[in-house]
C-alpha positions in Angstrom: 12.2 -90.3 -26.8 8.5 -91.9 -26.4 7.0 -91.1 -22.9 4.5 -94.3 -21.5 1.9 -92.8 -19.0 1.9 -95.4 -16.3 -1.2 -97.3 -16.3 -2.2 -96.5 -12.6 -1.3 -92.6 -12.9 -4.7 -91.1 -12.7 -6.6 -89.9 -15.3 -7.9 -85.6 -14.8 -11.7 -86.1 -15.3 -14.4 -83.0 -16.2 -15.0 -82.5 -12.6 -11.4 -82.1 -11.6 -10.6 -80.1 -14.8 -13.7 -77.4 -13.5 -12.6 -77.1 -9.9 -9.5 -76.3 -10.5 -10.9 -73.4 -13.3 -13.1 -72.0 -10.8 -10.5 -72.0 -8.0 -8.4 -69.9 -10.4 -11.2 -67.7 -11.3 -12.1 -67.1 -7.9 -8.3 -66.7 -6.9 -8.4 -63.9 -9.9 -11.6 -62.0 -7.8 -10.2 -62.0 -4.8 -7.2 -60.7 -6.4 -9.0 -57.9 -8.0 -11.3 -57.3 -5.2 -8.2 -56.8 -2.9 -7.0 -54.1 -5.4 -10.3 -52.4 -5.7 -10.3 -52.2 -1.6 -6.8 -51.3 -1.4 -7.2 -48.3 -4.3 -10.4 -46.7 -2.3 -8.7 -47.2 0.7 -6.1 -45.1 -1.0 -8.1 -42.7 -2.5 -10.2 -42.1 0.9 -7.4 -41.4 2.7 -5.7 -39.1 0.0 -9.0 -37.4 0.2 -9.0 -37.2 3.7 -5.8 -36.1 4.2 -6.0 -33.3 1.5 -9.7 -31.9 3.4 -7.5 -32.0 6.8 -4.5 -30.1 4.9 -7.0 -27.6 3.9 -9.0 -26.9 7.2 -5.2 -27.2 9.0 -4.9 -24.0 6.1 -7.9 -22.6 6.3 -7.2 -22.4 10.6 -3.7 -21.0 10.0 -5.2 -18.3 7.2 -8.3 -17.5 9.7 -5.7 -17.2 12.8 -3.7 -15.1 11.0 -6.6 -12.9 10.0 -7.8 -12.1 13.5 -4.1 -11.6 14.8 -3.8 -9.2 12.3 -6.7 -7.6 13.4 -5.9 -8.1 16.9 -2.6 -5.8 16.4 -4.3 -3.3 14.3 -6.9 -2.8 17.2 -4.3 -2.8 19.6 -2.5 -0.5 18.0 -4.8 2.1 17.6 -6.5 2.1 21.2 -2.1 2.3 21.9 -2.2 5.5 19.8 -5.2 6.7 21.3 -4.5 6.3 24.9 -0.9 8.0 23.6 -2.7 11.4 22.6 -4.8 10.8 25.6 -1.4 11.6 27.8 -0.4 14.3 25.6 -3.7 16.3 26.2 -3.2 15.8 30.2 0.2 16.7 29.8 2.0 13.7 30.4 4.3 13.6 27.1 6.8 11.2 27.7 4.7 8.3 28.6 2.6 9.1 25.6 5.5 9.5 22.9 6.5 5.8 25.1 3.0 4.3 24.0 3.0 6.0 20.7 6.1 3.7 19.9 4.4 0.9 21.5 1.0 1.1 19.2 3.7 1.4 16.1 5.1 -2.0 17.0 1.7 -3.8 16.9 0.7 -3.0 13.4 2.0 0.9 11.4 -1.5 2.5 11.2 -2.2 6.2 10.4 -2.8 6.3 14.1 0.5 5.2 15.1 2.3 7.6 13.0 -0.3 10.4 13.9 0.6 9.5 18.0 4.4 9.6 17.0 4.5 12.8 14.8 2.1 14.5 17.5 4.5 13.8 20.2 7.9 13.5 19.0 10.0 17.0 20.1 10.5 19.5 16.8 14.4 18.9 16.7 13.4 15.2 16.1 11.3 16.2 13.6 13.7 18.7 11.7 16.5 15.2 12.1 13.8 13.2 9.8 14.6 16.2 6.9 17.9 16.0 4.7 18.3 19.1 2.1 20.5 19.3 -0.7 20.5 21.9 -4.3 20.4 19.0 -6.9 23.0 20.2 -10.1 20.1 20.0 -12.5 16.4 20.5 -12.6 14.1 18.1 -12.9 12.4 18.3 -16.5 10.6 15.3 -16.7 8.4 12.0 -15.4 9.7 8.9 -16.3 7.4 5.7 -15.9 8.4 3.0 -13.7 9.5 0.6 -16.0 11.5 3.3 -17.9 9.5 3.5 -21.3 7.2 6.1 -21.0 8.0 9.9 -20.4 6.1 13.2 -20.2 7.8 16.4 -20.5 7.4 19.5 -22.1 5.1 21.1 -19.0 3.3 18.0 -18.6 2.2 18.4 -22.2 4.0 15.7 -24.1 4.1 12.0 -23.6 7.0 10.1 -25.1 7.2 6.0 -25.7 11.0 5.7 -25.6 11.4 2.2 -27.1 9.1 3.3 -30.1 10.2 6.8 -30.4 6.5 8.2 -30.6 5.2 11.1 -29.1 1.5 11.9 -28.1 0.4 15.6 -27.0 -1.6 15.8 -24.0 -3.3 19.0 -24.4 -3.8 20.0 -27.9 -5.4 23.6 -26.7 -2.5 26.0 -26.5 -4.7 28.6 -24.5 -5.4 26.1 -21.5 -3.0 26.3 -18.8 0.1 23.9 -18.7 0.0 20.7 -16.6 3.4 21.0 -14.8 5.2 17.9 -14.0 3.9 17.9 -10.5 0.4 16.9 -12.1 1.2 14.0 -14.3 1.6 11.0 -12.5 2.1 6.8 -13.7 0.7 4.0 -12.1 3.1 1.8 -10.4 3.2 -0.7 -13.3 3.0 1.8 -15.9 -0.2 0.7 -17.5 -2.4 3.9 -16.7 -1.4 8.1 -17.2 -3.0 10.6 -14.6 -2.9 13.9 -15.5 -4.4 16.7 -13.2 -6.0 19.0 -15.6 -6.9 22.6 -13.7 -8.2 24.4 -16.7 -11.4 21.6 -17.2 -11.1 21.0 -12.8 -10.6 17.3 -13.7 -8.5 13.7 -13.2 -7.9 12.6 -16.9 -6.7 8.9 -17.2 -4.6 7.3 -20.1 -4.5 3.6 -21.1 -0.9 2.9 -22.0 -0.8 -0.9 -22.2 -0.9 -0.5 -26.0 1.5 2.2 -26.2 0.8 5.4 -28.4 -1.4 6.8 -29.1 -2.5 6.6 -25.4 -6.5 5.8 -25.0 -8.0 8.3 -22.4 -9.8 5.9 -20.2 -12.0 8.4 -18.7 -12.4 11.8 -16.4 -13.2 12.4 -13.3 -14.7 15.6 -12.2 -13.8 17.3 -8.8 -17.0 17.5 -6.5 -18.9 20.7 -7.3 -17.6 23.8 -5.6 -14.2 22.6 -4.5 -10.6 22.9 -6.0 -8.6 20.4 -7.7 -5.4 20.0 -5.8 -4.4 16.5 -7.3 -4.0 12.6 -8.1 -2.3 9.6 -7.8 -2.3 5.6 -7.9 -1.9 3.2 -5.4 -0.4 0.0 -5.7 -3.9 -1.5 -7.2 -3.8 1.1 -9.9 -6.7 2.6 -8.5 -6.6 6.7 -8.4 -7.2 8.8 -5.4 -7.3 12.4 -5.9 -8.0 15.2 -3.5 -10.0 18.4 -3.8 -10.6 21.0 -1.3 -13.1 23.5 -0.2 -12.6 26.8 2.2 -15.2 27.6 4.8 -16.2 30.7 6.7 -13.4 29.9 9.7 -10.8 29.9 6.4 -10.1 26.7 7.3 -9.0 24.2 4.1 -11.7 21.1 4.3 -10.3 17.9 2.1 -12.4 15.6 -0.1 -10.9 12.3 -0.6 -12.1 10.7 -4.1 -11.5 7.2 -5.3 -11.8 5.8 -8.9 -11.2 2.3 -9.7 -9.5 1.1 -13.4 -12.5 1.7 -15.1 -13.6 5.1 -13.7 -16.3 3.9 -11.3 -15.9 6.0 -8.2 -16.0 4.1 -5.2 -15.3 6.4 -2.5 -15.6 10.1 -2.1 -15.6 11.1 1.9 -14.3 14.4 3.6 -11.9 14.5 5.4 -12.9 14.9 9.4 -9.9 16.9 10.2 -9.1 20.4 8.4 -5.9 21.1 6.8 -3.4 23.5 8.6 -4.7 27.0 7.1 -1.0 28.3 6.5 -0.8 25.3 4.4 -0.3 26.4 0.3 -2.4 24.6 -2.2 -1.9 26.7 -5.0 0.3 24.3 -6.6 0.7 21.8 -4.4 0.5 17.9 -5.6 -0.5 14.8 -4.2 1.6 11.4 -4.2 0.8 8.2 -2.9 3.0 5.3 -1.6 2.9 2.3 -4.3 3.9 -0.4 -2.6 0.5 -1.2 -0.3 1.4 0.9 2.4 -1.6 3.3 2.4 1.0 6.5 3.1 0.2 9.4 1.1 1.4 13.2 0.9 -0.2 16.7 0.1 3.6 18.4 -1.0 2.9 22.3 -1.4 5.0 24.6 -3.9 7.4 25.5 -0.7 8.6 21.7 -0.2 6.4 21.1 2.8 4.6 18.0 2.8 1.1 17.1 4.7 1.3 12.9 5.4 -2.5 11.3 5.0 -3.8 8.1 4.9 -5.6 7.7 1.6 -8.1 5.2 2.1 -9.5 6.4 5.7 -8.3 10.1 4.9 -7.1 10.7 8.3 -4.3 13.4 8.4 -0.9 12.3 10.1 0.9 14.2 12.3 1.2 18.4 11.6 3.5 19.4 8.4 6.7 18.5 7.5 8.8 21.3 8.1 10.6 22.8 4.8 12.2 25.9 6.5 11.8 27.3 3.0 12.2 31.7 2.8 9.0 32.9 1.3 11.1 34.2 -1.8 11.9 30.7 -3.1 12.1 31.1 -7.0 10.3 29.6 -10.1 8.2 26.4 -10.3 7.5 23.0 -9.0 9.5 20.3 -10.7 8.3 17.1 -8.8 7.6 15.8 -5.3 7.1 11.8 -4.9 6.9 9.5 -2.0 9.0 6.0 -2.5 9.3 2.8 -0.7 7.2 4.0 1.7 6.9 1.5 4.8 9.6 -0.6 3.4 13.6 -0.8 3.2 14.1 2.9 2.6 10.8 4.5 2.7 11.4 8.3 2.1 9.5 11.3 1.0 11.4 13.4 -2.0 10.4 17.2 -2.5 11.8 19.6 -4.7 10.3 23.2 -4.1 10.0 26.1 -6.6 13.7 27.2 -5.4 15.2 23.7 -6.7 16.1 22.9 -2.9 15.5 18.6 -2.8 14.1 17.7 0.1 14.4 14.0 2.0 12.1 13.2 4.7 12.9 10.0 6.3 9.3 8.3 7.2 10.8 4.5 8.4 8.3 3.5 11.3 11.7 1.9 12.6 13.4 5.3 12.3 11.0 7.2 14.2 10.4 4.1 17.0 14.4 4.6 17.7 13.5 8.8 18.1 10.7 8.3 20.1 13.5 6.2 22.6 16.0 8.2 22.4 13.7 10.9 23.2 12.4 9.8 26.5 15.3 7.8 27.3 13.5 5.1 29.5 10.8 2.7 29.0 7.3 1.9 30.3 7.5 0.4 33.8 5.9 -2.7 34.6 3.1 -1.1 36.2 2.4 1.5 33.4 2.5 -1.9 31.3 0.0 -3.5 32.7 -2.5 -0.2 32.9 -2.2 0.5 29.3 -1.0 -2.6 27.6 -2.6 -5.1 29.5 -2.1 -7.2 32.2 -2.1 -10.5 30.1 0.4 -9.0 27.6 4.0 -10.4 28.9 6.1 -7.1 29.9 8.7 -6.5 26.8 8.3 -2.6 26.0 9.9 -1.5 22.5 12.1 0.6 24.5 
């Protein structure tokens, strides 16, 4: 079929044909501009919106910083104003306060107020004893690989089958089991050596043969009594020094993974002179909780704090005859501030100890005990009067 273009249709001419080129071209900019605007628009407000996000977090993280700092302060002026009572003899509204100041934050001084005040048969409830069927003959590592037996001499890698001895020198004294200690993710070895008076540290991430990392000396003139990790697998060992009064001052030492020693403080308050450090060992709490304990050869246990080396509370009653038998097999604290945060002992008769230290546990004695709570006016003289009245008890 033959199309006829009728003679009075109009022709397109140049002009035409151009205009309606450059209205397309300019309909194509506008279309491209509009995209451009709306993709910074976009990307300004994404931008936007993630800086807000992060100053909304950065707020939260630096309100939650100086709340947490807020209830640490409060609890230690708590704890403070606690012992306070005790001295003037007012126990019950200390041992009250003392419950109070371990409800705003569990600090060393919380637990020192608590211990200090609770009565002795509350105490002696904290402590279960039992004679386990078999003695305890070795360390095993956290993760179950790594053992040292033998008196602390031999270290075994159990998946390999391997052995490593610790102390070649058969004239040097033994490391008992009480001195040998793994960090809590069973990367690093602390030995107590008392022959040499040192810390020695193995690297086990390699397995065996262990690397010994480094030592680290006691502080001239004083004892070795012993080391352990922390959660950050940083060692904290403890030497001590008699003075003329008898009386046994503490050094608090701490090493990080390398060796560098980054603290080494005494402690301001002197250990309980009856205490035995013969053969006593130190263990500290791995799970961040900053709860350590000096355990002596008769199952009694000193709590500290390791990092501001304030002493908690008096000892840890054993009730142990002074004829208990042959060594030290191990003493560890577990869990400590968490579900079921205990201290374990096991004393030179065998006799496994179980001190309950739950901050909950010793809150509900610290009721029970006084069998009341603060009034409203005792609230607002030693709480504060902006602090909305809901004592703990």
């Amino acid at each position: 079929m033959t199309i006829v273009r009728s003679p009075r249709q109009p022709q397109a001419t140049t002009s035409m044909r151009e205009f309606v080129r450059a209205g397309r071209t300019e309909a194509t900019r506008r279309q491209r501009r509009t995209a451009t605007v709306s993709i910074a628009v976009a990307v300004v407000s994404a931008t936007l919106a993630a800086v807000a996000f992060l100053q909304f977090q950065r707020a939260n993280s630096e309100r939650e910083r100086a709340e947490e700092q807020l209830a640490l302060a409060s609890s230690r002026a708590l704890a403070a104003q606690a012992i306070q009572l005790q001295e003037f003899g007012d126990d019950e509204t200390g041992l009250l306060l003392a419950a109070e100041s371990a409800t705003r934050a569990p600090t060393a001084e919380a637990r020192d107020a608590l211990l200090g005040l609770l009565p002795d048969d509350e105490i002696v409830s904290l402590r279960s004893t039992e004679r386990p069927d078999s003695a305890v003959d070795r360390v095993v590592s956290s993760d179950g690989r790594f053992e040292v037996s033998n008196d602390g001499r031999t270290l075994r890698d159990l998946e390999s089958g391997s052995e490593q001895t610790l102390i070649e020198d058969e004239r040097e004294l033994a490391v008992f089991l009480r001195d040998v200690t793994f960090s809590p993710d069973a990367s690093r070895l602390a030995l107590t050596n008392l022959t040499e008076f040192r810390f020695e540290v193995y690297d086990l991430s390699d397995g065996l043969p262990a690397a010994r990392v480094f030592t680290a000396d006691a502080p001239p003139n004083e004892q070795v009594v012993g080391a352990a990790f922390d959660d950050s697998n940083e060692l904290i060992g403890v030497s001590v020094t008699a003075d003329g009064a008898d009386d046994l001052d503490l050094t608090m030492s701490i090493w990080d993974e390398v060796g560098t020693l980054i603290l080494d403080a005494f402690v301001e308050e002197s250990l309980d002179e009856d205490f035995d450090l013969s053969e006593a060992s130190v263990r500290i709490s791995a799970d961040g909780s900053e709860l350590g304990a000096l355990v002596s050869q008769w199952g009694e246990a000193q709590l500290f704090s390791p990092r501001s080396g304030q002493l908690i509370g008096f000892l840890l009653p054993a009730e142990c005859s002074p004829s208990c038998g042959s060594d030290v097999t191990d003493a560890r604290v577990t869990n400590a501030f968490q579900d079921s945060t205990t201290l374990e002992t096991i004393d030179r008769d065998g006799t496994a100890r179980s001190f309950d230290l739950d901050l909950d546990r010793w809150i509900g004695l610290a009721c029970d005990s006084t069998d009341r709570r603060l009034t409203e006016q005792q609230w607002e003289r030693f709480v504060g009067e902006d602090v909305t009245y809901d004592p703990v008890c």
